[in-house]
C-alpha positions in Angstrom: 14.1 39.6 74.3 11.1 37.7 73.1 9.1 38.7 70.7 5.6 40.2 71.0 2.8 39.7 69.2 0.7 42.5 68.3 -2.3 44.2 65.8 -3.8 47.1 65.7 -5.1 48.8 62.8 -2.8 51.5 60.9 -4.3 51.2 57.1 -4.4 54.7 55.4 -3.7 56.6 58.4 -1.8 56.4 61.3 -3.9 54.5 63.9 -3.3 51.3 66.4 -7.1 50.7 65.9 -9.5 48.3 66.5 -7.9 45.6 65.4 -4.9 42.9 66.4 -2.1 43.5 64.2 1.4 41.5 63.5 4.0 40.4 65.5 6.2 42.5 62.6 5.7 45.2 64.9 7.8 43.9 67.9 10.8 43.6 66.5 10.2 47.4 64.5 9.3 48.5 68.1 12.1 46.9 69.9 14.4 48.4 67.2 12.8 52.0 67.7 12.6 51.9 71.6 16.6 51.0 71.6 17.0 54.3 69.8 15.2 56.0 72.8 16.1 53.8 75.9 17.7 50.4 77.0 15.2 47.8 77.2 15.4 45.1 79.7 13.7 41.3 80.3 11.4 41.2 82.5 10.3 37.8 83.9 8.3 35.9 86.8 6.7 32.6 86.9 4.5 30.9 89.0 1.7 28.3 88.6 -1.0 26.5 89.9 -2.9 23.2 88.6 -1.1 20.2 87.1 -1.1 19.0 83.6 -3.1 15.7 83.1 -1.9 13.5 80.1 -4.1 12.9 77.0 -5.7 9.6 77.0 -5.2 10.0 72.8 -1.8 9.5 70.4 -2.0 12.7 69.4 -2.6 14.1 72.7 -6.0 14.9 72.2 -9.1 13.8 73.6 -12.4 14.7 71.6 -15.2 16.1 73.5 -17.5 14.5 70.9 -18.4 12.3 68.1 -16.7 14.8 65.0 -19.8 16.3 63.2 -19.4 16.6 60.0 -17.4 19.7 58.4 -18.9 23.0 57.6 -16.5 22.4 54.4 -18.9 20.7 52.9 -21.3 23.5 52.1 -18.8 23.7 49.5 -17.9 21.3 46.2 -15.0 19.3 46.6 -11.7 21.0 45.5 -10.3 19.1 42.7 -7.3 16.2 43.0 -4.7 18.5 41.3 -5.1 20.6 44.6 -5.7 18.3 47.1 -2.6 16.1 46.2 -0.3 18.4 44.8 3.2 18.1 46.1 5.3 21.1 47.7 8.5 22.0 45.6 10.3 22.8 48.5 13.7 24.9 47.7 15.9 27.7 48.5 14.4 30.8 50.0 15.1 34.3 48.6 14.7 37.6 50.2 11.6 39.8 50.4 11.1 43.1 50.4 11.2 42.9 54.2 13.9 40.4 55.3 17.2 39.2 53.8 17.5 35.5 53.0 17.6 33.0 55.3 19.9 30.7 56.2 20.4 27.3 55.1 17.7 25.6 57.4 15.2 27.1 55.9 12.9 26.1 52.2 10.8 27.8 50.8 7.7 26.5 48.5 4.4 28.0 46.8 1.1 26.5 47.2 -1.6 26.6 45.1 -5.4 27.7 46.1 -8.3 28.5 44.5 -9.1 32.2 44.1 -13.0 31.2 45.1 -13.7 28.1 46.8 -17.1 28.1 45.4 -15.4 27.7 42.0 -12.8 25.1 42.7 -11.8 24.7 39.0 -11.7 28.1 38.5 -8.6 30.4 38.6 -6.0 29.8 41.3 -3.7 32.2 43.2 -0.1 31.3 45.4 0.5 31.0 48.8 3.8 31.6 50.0 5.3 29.1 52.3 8.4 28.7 54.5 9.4 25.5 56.7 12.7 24.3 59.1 12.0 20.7 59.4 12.7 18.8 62.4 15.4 17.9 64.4 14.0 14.6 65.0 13.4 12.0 62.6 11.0 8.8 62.8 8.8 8.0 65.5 9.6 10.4 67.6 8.4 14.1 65.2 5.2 15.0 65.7 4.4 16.6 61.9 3.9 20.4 61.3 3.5 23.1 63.5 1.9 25.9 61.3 2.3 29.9 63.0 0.3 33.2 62.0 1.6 36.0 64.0 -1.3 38.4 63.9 -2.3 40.8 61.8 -4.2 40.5 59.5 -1.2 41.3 57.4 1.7 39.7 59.0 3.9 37.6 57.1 4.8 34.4 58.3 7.7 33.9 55.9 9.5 36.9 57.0 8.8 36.6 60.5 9.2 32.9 61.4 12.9 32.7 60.8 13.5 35.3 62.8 11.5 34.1 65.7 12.8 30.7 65.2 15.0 30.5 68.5 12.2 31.1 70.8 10.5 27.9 69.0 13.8 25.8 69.3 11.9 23.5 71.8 9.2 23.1 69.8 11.5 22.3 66.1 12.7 18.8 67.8 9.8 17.3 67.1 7.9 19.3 64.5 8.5 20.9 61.2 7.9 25.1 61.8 6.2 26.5 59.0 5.2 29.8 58.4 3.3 31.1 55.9 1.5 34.8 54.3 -2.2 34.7 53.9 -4.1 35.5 51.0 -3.6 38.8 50.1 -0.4 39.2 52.2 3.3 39.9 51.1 4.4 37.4 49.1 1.0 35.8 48.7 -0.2 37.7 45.7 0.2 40.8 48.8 -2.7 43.8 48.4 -1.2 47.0 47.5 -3.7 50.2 47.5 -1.5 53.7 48.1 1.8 54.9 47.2 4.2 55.6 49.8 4.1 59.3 48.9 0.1 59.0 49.4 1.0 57.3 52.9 3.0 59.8 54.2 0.6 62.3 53.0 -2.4 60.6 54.8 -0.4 61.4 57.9 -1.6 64.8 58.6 -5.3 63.5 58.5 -7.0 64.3 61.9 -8.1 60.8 63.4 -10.1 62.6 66.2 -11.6 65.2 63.8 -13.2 68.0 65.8 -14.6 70.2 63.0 -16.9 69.7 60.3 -13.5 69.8 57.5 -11.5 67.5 59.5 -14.7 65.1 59.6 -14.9 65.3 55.7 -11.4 65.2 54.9 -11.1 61.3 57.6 -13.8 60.2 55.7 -12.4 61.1 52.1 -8.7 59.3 53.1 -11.1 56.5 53.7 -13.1 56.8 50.3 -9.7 57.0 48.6 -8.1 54.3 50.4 -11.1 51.6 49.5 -10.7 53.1 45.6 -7.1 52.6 45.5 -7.8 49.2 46.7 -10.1 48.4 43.4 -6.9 48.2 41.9 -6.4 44.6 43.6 -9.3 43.1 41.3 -11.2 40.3 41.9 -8.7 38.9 44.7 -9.9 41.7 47.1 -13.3 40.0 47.4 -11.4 36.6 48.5 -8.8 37.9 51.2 -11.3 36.4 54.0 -10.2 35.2 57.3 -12.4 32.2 56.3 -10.8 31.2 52.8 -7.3 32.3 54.9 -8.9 29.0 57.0 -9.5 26.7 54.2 -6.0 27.8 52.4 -4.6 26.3 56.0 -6.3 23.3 55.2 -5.0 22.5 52.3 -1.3 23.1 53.4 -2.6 20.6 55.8 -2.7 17.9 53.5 -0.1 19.1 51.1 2.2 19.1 54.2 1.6 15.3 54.6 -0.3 15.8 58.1 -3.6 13.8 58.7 -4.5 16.4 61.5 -3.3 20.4 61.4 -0.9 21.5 64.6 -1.2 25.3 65.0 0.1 28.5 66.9 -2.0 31.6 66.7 -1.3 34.7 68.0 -3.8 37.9 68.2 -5.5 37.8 65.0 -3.8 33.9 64.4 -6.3 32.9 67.0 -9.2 34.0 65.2 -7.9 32.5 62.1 -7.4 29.4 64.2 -11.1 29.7 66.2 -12.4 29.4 62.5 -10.4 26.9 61.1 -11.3 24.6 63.9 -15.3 25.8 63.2 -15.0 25.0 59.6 -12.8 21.5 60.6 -12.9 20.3 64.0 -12.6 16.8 62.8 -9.2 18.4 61.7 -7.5 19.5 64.6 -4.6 18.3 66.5 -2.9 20.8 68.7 -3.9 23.8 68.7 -2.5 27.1 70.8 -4.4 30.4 70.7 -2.6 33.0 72.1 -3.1 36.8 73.1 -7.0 36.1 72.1 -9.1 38.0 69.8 -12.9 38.5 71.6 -14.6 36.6 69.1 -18.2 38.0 69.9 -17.3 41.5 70.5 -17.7 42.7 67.5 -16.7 45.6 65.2 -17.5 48.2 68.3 -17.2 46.2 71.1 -13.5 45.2 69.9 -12.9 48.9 69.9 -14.2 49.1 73.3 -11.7 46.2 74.4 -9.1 47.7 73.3 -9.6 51.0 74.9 -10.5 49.4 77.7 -7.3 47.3 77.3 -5.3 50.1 76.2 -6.2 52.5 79.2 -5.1 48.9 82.1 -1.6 49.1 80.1 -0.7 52.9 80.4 -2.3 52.7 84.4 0.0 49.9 85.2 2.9 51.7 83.3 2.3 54.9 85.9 1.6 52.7 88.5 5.0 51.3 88.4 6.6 54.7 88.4 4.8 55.8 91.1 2.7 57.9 89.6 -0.9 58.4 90.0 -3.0 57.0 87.0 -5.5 59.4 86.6 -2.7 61.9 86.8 0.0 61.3 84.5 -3.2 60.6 82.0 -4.5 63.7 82.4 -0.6 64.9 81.6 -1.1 62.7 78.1 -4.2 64.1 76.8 -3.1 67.7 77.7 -0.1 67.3 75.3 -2.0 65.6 72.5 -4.8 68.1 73.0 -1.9 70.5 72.4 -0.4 68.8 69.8 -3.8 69.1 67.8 -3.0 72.4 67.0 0.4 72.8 67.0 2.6 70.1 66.2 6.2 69.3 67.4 8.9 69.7 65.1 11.7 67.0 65.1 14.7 66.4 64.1 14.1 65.8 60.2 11.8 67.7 58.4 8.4 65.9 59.6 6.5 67.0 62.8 5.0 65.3 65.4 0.8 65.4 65.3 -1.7 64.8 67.6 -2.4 61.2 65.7 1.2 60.1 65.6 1.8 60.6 68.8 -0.8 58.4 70.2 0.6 55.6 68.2 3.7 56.3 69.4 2.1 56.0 72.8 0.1 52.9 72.7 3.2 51.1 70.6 5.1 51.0 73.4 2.3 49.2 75.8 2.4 46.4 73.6 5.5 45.4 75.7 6.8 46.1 79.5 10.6 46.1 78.1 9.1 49.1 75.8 7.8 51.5 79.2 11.4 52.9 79.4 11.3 54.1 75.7 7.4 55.5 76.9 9.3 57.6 79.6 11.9 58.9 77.6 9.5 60.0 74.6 7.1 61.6 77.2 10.0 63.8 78.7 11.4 64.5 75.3 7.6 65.9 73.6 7.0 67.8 77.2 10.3 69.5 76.0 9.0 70.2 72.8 10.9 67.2 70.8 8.6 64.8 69.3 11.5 62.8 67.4 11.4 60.1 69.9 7.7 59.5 69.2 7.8 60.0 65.9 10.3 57.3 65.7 7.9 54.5 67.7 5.1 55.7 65.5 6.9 55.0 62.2 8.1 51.8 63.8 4.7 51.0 64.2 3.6 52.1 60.3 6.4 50.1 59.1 8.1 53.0 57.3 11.8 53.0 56.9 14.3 55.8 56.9 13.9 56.4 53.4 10.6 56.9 53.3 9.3 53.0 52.6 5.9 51.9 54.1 5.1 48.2 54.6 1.7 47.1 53.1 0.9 44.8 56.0 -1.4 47.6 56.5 -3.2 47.6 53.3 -3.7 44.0 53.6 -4.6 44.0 57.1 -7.4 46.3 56.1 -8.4 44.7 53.1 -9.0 41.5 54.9 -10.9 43.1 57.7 -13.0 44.8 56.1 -14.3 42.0 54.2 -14.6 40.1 57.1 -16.5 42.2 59.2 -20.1 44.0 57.5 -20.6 46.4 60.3 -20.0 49.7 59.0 -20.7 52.3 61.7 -21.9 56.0 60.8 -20.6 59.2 61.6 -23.5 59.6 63.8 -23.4 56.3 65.5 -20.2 57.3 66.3 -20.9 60.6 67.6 -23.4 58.6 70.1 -20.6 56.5 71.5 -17.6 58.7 72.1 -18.5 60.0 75.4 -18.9 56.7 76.5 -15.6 55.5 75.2 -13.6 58.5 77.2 -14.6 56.9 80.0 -13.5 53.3 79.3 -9.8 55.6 77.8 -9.2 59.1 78.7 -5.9 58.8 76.6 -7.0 56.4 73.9 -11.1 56.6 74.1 -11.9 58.6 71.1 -9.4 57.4 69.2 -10.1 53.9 68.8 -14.0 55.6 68.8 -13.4 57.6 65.4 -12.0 54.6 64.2 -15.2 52.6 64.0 -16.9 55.2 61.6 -13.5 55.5 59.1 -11.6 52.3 59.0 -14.0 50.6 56.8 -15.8 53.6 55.6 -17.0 53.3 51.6 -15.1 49.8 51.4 -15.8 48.8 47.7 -16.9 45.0 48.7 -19.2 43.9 51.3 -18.7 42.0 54.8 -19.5 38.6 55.5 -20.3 38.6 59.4 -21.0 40.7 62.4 -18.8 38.2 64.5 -16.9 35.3 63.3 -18.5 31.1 64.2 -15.6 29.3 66.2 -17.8 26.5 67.5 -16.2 23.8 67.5 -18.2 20.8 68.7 -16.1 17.3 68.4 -12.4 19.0 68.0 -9.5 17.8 70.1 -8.9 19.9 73.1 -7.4 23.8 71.9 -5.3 25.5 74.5 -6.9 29.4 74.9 -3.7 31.3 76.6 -4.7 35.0 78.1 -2.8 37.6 79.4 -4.2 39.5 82.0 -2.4 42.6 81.5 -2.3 42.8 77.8 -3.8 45.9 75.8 -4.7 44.4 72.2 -6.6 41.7 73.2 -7.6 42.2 76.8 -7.6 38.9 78.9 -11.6 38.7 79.0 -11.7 37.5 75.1 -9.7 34.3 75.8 -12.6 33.0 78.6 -14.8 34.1 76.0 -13.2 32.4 72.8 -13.1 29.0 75.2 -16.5 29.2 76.0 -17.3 30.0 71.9 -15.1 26.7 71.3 -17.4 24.4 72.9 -17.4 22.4 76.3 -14.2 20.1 76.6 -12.8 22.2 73.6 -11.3 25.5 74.7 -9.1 25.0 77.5 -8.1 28.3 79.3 -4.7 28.9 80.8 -4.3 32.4 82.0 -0.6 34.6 82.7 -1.2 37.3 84.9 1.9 39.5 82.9 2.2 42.4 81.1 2.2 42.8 77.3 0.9 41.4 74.2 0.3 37.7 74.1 2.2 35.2 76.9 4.2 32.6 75.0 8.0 33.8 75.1 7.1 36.5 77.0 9.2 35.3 80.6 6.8 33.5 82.1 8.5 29.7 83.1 5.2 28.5 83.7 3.4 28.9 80.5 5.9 28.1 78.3 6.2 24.7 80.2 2.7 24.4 80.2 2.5 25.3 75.9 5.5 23.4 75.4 4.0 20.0 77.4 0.7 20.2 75.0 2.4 20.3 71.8 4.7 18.0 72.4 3.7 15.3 74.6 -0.1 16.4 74.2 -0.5 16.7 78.2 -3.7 19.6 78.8 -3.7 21.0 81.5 -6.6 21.9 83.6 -9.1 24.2 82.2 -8.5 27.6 84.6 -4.8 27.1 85.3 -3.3 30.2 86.3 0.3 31.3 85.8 1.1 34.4 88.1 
C-alpha cells in the first residue's frame, strides 16, 4: 500500500484542522484501519499530453535571467557553516522508529538559531541519507523529502517509505531530514501526555458560553506551556525551515537543491524556491498547500475539501450524499452530549469522532475502515473510532502522544499572524456549514482557537512563492483529495511564476498522488527527476 501524505492540525486538542499535517499519519492510520477492516489497493491510470525533454543538463530550463536571491536581505552566514562537512554515521533509534538498517547514515547539521545573527548561537538539524545505487556520471546528487506537517519527521519517516522511492535512489542520494523545532531537531515539547489526554474532553464546537471559555483556555495553556521552548520557538519558521534546506544544500555537495514536497513540504518548497530560485534543480510539489488562501480561507479548503471526500465515499456505496451526511452529524450531534463508551476506559466524544471520520478520507483503501466505525458507533461502540482518532493524535497503547503536534503548531503559528476572534468566527460559521455539513464548524472553531494567545507573533498573512528565474517546478494535484483540495495546486503554479510552475493533475482519491496507483503520474514524476523531461503544463492523469 503506498503511503499517504497528510496534515491537519491536532495541537492541544483533538482536531484535523486547518492545516496539512505529516505523512506519519498514514502509516498510524493504515495500522488503525487494519484493526477495523481489510484495506485494499486501489489503482487506475490514464494520461494525456507527452513529456518534452529539457533543453538544460539538469533538466531544467529557466524562464528567466536568475534575479538575485531574497537571501541577501540577510548577512552572509559565516565559512564554518557554509563549508562544514557532514559526519555521516550509524543511525540510532528515535522515540518513534527502531533503527534502521544498514543503508542508512545518519549526520547533524549545524544552523544558526537567527539568521539575522549568523555568528550567534547555533542549533542541530537532524539528518538521514541512503546514497545511490549509481555511482559517477550517471547519479544525479540529492533528492531532499519533507512529508508534511509541519511536524513530520523525515528521519523516521524516509526509511520507511524508501521502497516507494527505489526508482528514484538509482540515481540520487534520499535524504530526509526534521525541521527546526521537529523530533530530533532540537523537537518542541509544550504538554505532558497526561495534559494531552486531558485536553481530550475539550468541546472543539463549543455551544455554550463555558465550553467557549474553557476552548480558549486549553489554547492559552497550550501557547504558555510552549514558553518553555525559549528563544527557539521564535525561530521554528517555515522560512528559516527554507534557509536550513539551503544550507544542507551545500553541505550535501549539490550546486542546485532536488526536492520532493508533500502537503506542507510544498509550501516549504514554494518558499525555498522564493527565497533561491537561482537554487533550484528539480523540484516536485505534491498534494499542494493553497498558498494565497490564507488562515480562513485554508479552513474553507479544507472543508470544502473534506465534505468532496466523505460525498464520493457515499457515493460509492450507493448512498445518497446529502443522506448519509445528515446520518453523520445526527450521531456527533448526539455524541455531544452523551458519549460512547468503548472498550477501555475512555469514551468516544463528539470531537474524537470527527477525527476519526475525516482520518480515514485521507485515503480510499481507509473507506472500508469508515464503514465499519460508522456501523459500530450507530450500535453504540465508538472503539473503532476511537482507535482512528488516536491513530491520528499519535498516541500509543500506553498512553504516549507524539509531539509532531506541538511542533506542528508551534511552527504555524509563527508563520501565519492572522488571529481570528471569537466573534469573527461566530460571523463565518453559518457560512462554513454550507461548504461541510459534517466538517463545517469544525474546521470553523478552529480558526478562532488554534492560534489563540500564541506567546510570539506571525510573520505573514500568506506566504511569497514567486519565483521568477527558477528552473521549471512540477505542481502535482489531486482532484479528489481533502487536505489540500486540487484548486491550490493551479493556484501555487500560477504564484510560481510563468514557465515556473508546471501543473500535472490526477483525477484520484486521497491525499497527495505520488505512490498513490496512478501509472501515469509516477511515470510522469519519475521522468522529471531523473532524466529532467517536463511535461506539458495541464497534463492530466485520469
Amino acid at each position: 500500500m503506498a503511503p499517504k501524505r497528510t496534515r491537519a492540525r491536532t495541537g492541544a486538542r483533538t482536531r484535523a484542522g486547518t492545516g496539512v499535517r505529516t505523512v506519519a499519519l498514514s502509516a498510524a492510520v493504515v495500522l488503525a484501519a487494519g484493526l477495523v477492516s481489510g484495506c485494499s489497493d486501489a489503482g487506475g491510470t490514464g494520461s494525456t499530453g507527452d513529456p518534452k525533454p529539457s533543453p538544460s543538463g539538469s533538466g531544467a530550463s529557466r524562464s528567466a535571467a536568475p534575479t538575485p536571491s531574497r537571501a541577501a536581505a540577510l548577512p552572509p552566514l559565516p565559512s564554518a557553516l557554509t563549508t562544514q562537512r557532514l559526519d555521516w554515521g550509524r543511525c540510532r533509534a528515535t522515540a518513534k522508529a527502531p533503527a534502521p538498517g544498514s543503508d542508512w547514515q545518519c549526520a547533524t547539521l549545524k544552523a544558526p538559531l537567527d539568521y539575522a545573527k549568523p555568528t550567534g548561537p547555533t542549533i542541530d538539524v537532524a539528518l538521514i541519507r541512503a546514497r545511490a545505487r549509481e555511482s559517477g556520471g550517471r547519479r544525479i546528487g540529492s533528492l531532499l523529502f519533507n512529508f508534511g506537517g509541519p511536524g513530520g519527521s523525515g528521519v523516521d519517516l524516509l526509511p520507511a517509505f524508501a521502497p516507494q522511492y527505489a526508482k528514484l535512489r538509482e540515481r540520487y542520494d534520499l535524504v530526509g531530514f526534521d525541521p527546526r523545532g521537529v523530533a530530533s531537531s532540537e523537537g518542541v515539547r509544550c504538554r505532558s501526555d497526561k495534559d494531552t489526554q486531558a485536553a481530550e474532553s475539550v468541546d472543539l464546537t463549543p455551544d455554550t458560553a463555558a465550553e467557549e471559555k474553557a476552548y480558549l483556555k486549553d489554547a492559552t495553556d497550550f501557547g504558555r506551556g510552549c514558553r518553555k521552548v525559549g528563544a527557539l520557538l521564535a525561530h521554528v519558521s517555515t522560512s528559516e525551515a527554507a534557509r536550513d534546506m539551503d544550507l544542507m544544500r551545500q553541505a550535501l555537495g549539490d550546486d542546485e537543491l532536488h526536492y520532493m514536497g508533500v502537503s506542507y513540504g510544498t509550501e516549504l518548497g514554494g518558499i525555498y524556491a522564493h527565497l533561491f530560485p537561482g537554487k533550484v534543480g528539480r523540484l516536485v510539489l505534491d498534494a499542494v498547500v493553497d498558498s494565497t488562501a490564507g488562515r480562513v480561507g485554508q479552513a474553507e479548503n479544507q472543508a470544502r475539501g473534506f465534505q468532496r471526500a466523505l460525498d464520493s465515499y457515499f457515493t460509492s456505496r450507493g448512498k445518497d450524499p446529502k443522506e448519509g451526511s445528515r446520518e453523520i452529524t445526527s450521531l456527533l450531534k448526539r455524541l455531544d452530549t452523551k458519549p460512547l463508551p468503548t472498550a477501555g476506559s475512555r469514551v468516544l466524544n463528539e470531537s474524537l469522532a470527527t477525527t476519526g471520520i475525516a482520518v480515514t478520507l485521507y485515503s480510499k483503501d481507509s473507506w472500508p475502515a469508515l464503514t465499519r466505525s460508522l456501523r459500530d458507533a450507530e450500535s453504540g461502540d465508538g472503539t473503532a473510532l476511537l482507535a482512528l482518532a488516536d491513530a491520528y493524535n499519535d498516541r500509543d497503547a500506553a498512553g504516549r502522544y507524539g509531539t509532531a503536534s506541538h511542533s506542528q503548531r508551534a511552527i504555524a503559528c509563527l508563520d501565519d499572524k492572522a488571529r481570528p476572534t471569537v466573534a469573527q468566527t461566530k460571523a463565518r460559521l453559518a457560512a462554513f456549514r454550507r461548504l461541510s455539513p459534517v466538517f463545517g464548524e469544525y474546521m470553523g472553531w478552529d480558526t478562532a482557537g488554534w492560534c489563540h494567545d500564541w506567546p510570539v507573533p506571525g510573520q505573514w498573512s500568506d506566504p511569497d512563492v514567486s519565483a521568477p528565474g527558477a528552473a521549471p517546478t512540477l505542481v502535482v494535484g489531486n482532484t479528489g483529495d481533502p487536505a489540500t483540495p486540487y484548486e491550490g495546486a493551479r493556484r501555487m503554479a500560477d504564484e510560481l511564476g510563468r514557465g515556473v510552475g508546471i501543473e500535472l493533475t490526477w483525477k484520484g482519491q486521497g491525499h497527495g498522488a505520488y505512490g498513490s496507483g496512478s501509472s501515469c503520474v509516477d511515470s510522469t514524476v519519475d521522468a522529471y527527476l531523473l532524466e529532467g523531461r517536463i511535461p506539458q503544463d495541464g497534463k492530466v492523469c485520469s
